[in-house]
C-alpha positions as CSV (number, residue, x, y, z in Angstrom):
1,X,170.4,46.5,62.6
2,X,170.7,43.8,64.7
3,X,173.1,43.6,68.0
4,X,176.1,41.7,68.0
5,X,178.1,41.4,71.0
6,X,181.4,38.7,72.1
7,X,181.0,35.3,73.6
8,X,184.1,33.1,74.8
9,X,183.6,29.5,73.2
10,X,186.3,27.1,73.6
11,X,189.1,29.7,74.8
12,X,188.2,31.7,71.6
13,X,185.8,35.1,71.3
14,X,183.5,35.2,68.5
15,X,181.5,37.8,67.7
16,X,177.4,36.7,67.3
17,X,174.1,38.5,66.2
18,X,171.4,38.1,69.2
19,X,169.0,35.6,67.5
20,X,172.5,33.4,66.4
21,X,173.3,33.2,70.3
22,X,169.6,32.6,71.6
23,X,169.6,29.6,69.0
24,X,173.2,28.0,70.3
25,X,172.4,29.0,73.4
26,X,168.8,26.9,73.2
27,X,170.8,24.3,71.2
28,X,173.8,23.5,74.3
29,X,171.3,23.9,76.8
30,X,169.3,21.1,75.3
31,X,172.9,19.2,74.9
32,X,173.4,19.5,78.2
33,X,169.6,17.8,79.3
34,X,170.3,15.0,76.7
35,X,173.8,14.4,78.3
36,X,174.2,14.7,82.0
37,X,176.6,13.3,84.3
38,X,180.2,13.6,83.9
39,X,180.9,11.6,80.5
40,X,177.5,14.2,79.2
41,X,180.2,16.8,80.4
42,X,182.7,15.6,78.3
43,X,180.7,15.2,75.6
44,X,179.7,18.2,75.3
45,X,182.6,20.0,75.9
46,X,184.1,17.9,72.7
47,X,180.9,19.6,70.6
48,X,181.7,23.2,71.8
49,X,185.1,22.2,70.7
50,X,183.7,21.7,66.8
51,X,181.5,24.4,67.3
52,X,184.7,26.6,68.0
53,X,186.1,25.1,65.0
54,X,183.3,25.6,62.8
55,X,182.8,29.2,63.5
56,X,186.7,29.5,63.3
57,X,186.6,28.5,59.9
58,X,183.4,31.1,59.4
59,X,185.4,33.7,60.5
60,X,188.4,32.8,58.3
61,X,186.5,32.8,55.5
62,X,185.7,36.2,55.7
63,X,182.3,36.5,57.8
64,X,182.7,39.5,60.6
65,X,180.3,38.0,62.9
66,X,178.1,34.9,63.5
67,X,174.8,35.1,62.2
68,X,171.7,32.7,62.9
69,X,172.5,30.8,59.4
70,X,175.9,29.5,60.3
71,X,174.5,28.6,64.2
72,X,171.6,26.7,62.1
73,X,174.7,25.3,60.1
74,X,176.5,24.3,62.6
75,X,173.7,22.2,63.8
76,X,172.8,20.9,60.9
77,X,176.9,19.5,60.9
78,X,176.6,18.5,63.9
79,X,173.3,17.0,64.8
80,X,170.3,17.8,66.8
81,X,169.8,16.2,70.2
82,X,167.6,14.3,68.7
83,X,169.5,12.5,66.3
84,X,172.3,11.7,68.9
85,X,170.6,11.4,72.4
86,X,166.8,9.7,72.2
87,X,165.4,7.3,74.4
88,X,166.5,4.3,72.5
89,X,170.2,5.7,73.4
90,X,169.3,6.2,77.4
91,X,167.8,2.7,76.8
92,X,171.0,1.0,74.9
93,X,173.3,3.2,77.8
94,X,171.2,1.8,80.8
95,X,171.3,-2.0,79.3
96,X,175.2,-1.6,78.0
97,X,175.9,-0.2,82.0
98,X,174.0,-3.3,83.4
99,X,175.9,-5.7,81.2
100,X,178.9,-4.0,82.0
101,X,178.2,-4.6,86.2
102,X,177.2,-8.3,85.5
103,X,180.6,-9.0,83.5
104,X,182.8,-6.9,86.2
105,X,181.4,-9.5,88.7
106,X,182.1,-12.6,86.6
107,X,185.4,-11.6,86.1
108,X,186.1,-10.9,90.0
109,X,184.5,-14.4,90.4
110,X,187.1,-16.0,88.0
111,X,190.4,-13.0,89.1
112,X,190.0,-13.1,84.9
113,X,190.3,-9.7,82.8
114,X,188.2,-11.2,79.6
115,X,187.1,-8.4,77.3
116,X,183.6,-7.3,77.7
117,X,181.7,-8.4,74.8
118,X,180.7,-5.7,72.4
119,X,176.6,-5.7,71.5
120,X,176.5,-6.3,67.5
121,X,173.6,-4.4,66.1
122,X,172.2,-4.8,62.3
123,X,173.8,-2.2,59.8
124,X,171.8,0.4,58.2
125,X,172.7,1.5,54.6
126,X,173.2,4.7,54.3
127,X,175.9,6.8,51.6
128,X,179.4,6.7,53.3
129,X,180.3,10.9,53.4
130,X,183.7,10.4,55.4
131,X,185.1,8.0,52.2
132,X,183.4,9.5,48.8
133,X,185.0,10.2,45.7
134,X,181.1,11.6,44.2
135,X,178.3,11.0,46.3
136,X,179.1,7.9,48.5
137,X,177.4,5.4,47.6
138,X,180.1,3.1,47.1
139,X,181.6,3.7,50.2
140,X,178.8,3.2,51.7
141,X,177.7,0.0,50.0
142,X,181.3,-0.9,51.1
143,X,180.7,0.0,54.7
144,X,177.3,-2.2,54.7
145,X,178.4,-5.2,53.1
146,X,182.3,-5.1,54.8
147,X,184.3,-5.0,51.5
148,X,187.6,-3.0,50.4
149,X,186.2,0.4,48.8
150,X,189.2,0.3,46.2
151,X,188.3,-3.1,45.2
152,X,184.4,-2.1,44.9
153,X,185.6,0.9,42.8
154,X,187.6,-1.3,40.1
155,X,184.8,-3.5,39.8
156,X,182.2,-0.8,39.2
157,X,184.4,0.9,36.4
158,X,185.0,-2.4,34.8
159,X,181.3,-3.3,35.1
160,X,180.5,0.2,33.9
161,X,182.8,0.0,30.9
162,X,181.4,-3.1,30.0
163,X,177.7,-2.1,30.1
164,X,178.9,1.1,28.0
165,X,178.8,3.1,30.7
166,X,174.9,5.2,30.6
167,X,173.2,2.0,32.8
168,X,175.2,1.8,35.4
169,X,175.5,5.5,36.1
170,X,171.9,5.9,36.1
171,X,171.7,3.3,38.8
172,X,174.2,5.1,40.7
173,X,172.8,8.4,40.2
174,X,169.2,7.1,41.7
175,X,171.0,5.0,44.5
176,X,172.6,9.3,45.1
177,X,169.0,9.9,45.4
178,X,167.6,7.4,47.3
179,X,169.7,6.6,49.6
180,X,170.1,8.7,52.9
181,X,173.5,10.2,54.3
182,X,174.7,9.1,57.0
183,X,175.4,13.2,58.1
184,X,175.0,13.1,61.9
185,X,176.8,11.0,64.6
186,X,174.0,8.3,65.1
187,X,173.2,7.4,61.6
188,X,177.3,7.1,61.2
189,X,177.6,4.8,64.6
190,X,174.4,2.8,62.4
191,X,175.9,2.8,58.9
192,X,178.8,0.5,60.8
193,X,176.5,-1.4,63.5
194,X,178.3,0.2,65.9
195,X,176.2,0.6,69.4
196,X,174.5,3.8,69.9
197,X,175.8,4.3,73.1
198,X,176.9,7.7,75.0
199,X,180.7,6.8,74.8
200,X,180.7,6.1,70.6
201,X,178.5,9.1,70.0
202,X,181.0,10.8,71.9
203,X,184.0,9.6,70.2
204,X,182.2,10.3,66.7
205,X,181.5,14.1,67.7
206,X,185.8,14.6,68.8
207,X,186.7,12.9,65.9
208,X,186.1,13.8,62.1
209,X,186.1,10.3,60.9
210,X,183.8,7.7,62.0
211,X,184.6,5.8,65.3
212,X,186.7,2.5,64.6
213,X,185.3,-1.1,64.8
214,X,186.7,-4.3,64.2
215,X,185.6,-4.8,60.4
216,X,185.2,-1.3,59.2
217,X,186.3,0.5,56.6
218,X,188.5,3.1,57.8
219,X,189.7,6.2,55.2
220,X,193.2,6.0,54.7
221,X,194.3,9.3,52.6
222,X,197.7,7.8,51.8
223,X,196.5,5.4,50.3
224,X,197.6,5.1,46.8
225,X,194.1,3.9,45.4
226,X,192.3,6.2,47.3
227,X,194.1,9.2,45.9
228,X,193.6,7.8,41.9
229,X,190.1,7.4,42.5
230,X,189.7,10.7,44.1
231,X,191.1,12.4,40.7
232,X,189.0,10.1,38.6
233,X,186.0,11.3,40.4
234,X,187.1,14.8,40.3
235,X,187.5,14.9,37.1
236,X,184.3,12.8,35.6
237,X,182.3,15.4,38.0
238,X,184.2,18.1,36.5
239,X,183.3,16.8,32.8
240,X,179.7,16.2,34.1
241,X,179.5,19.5,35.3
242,X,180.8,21.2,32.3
243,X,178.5,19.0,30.5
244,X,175.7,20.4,31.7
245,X,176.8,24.1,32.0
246,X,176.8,23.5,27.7
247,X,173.7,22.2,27.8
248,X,171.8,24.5,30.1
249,X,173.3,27.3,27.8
250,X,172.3,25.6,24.1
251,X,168.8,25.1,26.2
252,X,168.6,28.4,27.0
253,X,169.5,29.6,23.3
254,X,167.2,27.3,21.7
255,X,164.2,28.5,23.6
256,X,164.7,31.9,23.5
257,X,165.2,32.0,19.6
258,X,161.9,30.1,19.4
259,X,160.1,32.1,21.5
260,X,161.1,35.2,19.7
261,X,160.4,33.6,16.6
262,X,156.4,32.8,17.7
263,X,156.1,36.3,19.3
264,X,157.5,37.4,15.7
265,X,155.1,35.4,13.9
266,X,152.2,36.0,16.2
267,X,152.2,39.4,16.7
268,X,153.8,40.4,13.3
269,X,153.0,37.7,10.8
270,X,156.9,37.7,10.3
271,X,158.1,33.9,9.7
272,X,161.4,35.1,8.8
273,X,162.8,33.0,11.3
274,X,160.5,29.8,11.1
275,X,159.6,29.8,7.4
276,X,160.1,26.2,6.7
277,X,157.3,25.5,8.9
278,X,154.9,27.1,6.9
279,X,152.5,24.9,6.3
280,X,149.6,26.0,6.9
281,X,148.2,29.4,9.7
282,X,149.1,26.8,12.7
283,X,152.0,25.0,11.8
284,X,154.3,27.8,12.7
285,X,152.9,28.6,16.7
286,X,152.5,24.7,17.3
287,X,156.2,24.2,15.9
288,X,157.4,26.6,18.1
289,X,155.7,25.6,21.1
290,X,156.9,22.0,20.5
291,X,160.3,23.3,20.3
292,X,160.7,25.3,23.1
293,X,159.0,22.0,25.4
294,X,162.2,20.5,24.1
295,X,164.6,22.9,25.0
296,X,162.7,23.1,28.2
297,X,163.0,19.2,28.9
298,X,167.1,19.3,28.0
299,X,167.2,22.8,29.8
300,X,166.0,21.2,33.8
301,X,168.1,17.4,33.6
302,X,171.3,20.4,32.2
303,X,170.6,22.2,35.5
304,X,170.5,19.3,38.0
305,X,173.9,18.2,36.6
306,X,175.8,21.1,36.5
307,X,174.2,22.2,40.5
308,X,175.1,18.5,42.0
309,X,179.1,18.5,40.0
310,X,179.2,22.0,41.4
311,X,178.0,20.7,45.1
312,X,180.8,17.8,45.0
313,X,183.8,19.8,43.6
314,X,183.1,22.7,45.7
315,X,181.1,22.0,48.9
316,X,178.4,23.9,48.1
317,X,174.8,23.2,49.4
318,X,172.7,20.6,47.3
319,X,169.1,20.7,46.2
320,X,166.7,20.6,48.8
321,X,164.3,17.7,48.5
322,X,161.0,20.0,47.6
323,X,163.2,21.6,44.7
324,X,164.1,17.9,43.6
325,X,160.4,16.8,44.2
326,X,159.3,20.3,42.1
327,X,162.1,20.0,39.3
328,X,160.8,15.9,38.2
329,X,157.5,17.2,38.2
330,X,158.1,20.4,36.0
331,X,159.9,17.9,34.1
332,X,157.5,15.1,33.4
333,X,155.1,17.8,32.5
334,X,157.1,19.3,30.1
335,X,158.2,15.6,28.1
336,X,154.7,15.0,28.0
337,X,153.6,18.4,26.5
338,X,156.7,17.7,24.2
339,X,155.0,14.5,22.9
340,X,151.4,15.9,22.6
341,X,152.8,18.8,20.5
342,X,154.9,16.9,18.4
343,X,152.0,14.8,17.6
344,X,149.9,17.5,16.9
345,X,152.7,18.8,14.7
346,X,153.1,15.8,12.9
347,X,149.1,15.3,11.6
348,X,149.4,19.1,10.5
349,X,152.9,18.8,8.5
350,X,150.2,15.9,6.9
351,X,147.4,17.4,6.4
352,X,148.1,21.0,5.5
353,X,144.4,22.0,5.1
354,X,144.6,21.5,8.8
355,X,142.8,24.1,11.3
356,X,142.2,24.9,14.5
């Protein structure tokens, strides 16, 4: 058993294992080092402030105490120090702070009170989380290249409907892959070329939606389009998913009646199940081997689509990259032993005085 014991964050009292609160104790202390004066203050008062929120909703949903997965959770939401407080930040800080005392004097010099000129930075592309309807790629295409999302939307459905719909979702389902999320403050303040600077990093952590910008694409919920799309995408991930829940079960049928069917014939003679391949004292094993690659090679792509619909509709935690990595391995391994055996099958349906 491990002890739990209460800790006040925000105003609230939450009740956390010992290794949970060494972790977000290690985590705020090194908040604190990245962000020091009285803005780093702020700032990280605005993150215990999520933190609060986060374990809030924990608790809600049914947990009785914090435990070291939802601190690791948490920081996972809401970035390490790394990802929003490196030297390139203190760098961007110190020059944005020296700009700022060389424009302050220019405008005393001329009693003016011009607008100090914001730095423009080169956008990265990244997939768009805080405007998705699937994965966010088109947001975030729309984000990088400064168009309306809705109007980036209508033209890949018409392009998709037009190209009969299987090329164009492959593309998108690789862009899914390929490209990065923009999941932590300074990879959000990037996707827009936004300035990685204290204040927007701390504007992006008190705010749930990305920090605004003259040019961006900014999430409007009541939007009419918006909320169309969002069905639409609900429901094609819902018909994906469903999809693939079929297949993965037909998979799973097909390769278990073929594997009873060679430990039938292999250990009994019985080809009860498999006598139309009865060609000769191989045909029957190698049929069934080909068969069950098959099943194999529907069963994995039936799995992938059923575990990503069910990670859009319902939050739920993706694939890790080594399981992705693992999973196209398996599965070129499998096509190609699916080919080898069907070939092998082939020349003995031909030549039945074939043998081994």
């Amino acid at each position: 058993m491990k002890k739990t014991f209460p800790v006040n964050i925000n105003g609230k009292v939450f009740y956390i294992d010992e290794d949970a609160y060494q972790l977000l104790l290690n985590y705020l202390d090194q908040l604190r080092s990245a962000f020091s004066g009285v803005e780093g203050d702020e700032i990280v008062a605005d993150i215990e402030s999520r933190i609060s929120e986060l374990f809030d909703e924990r608790i809600a949903a049914g947990a009785h105490a914090i435990v070291y997965a939802d601190v690791n959770n948490v920081i996972e939401i809401m970035g390490k120090p790394s990802d929003i407080s490196d030297e390139a930040l203190h760098a961007e800080t110190s020059e944005t702070a020296e700009r700022s005392e060389a424009q302050e004097a220019a405008s005393k010099s001329d009693a003016s009170n011009e607008k100090q000129r914001e730095t423009t930075i080169q956008k990265k592309l990244f997939r768009n989380l805080n405007d998705k309807m699937l994965g966010g790629v088109l947001g975030g295409l729309a984000t990088y290249l400064d168009w309306n999302v809705n109007i980036m939307r209508v033209l890949y459905f018409l392009l998709t409907v037009i190209t009969q719909v299987w090329p164009l979702t492959i593309i998108y389902l690789i862009a899914w892959m390929i490209m990065p999320p923009a999941n932590t403050p300074r990879r959000i303040l990037e996707m827009q070329g936004v300035p990685v600077t204290v204040d927007t990093i701390g504007q992006n952590v008190l705010s749930s939606t990305p920090p605004p910008y003259n040019g961006s694409v900014i999430k409007d919920d009541s939007n009419f389009l918006s909320s169309i799309f969002s069905m639409i995408g609900k429901f094609i991930m819902g018909f994906l998913g469903l999809t693939g829940v079929c297949g993965a079960l037909i998979s799973t049928g097909f390769f278990l009646f073929f594997i009873i069917a060679l430990i039938a014939y292999t250990c009994f003679g019985s080809l009860t199940l498999i006598s139309e391949f009865d060609y000769n004292a191989v045909a029957p094993a190698i049929a069934c081997a080909a068969y069950m690659c098959v099943a194999l090679s529907f069963l994995i792509p039936s799995i992938a689509l059923a575990w990503t619909s069910a990670s859009v509709l319902f939050n739920a935690k993706g694939a890790t990259k080594t399981t992705i990595v693992f999973a196209l391995a398996f599965e070129i391994i499998v096509v190609v032993a699916t080919i080898v055996l069907m070939l092998f099958w082939n020349e003995v349906r031909y030549h039945p005085h074939f043998s081994l």
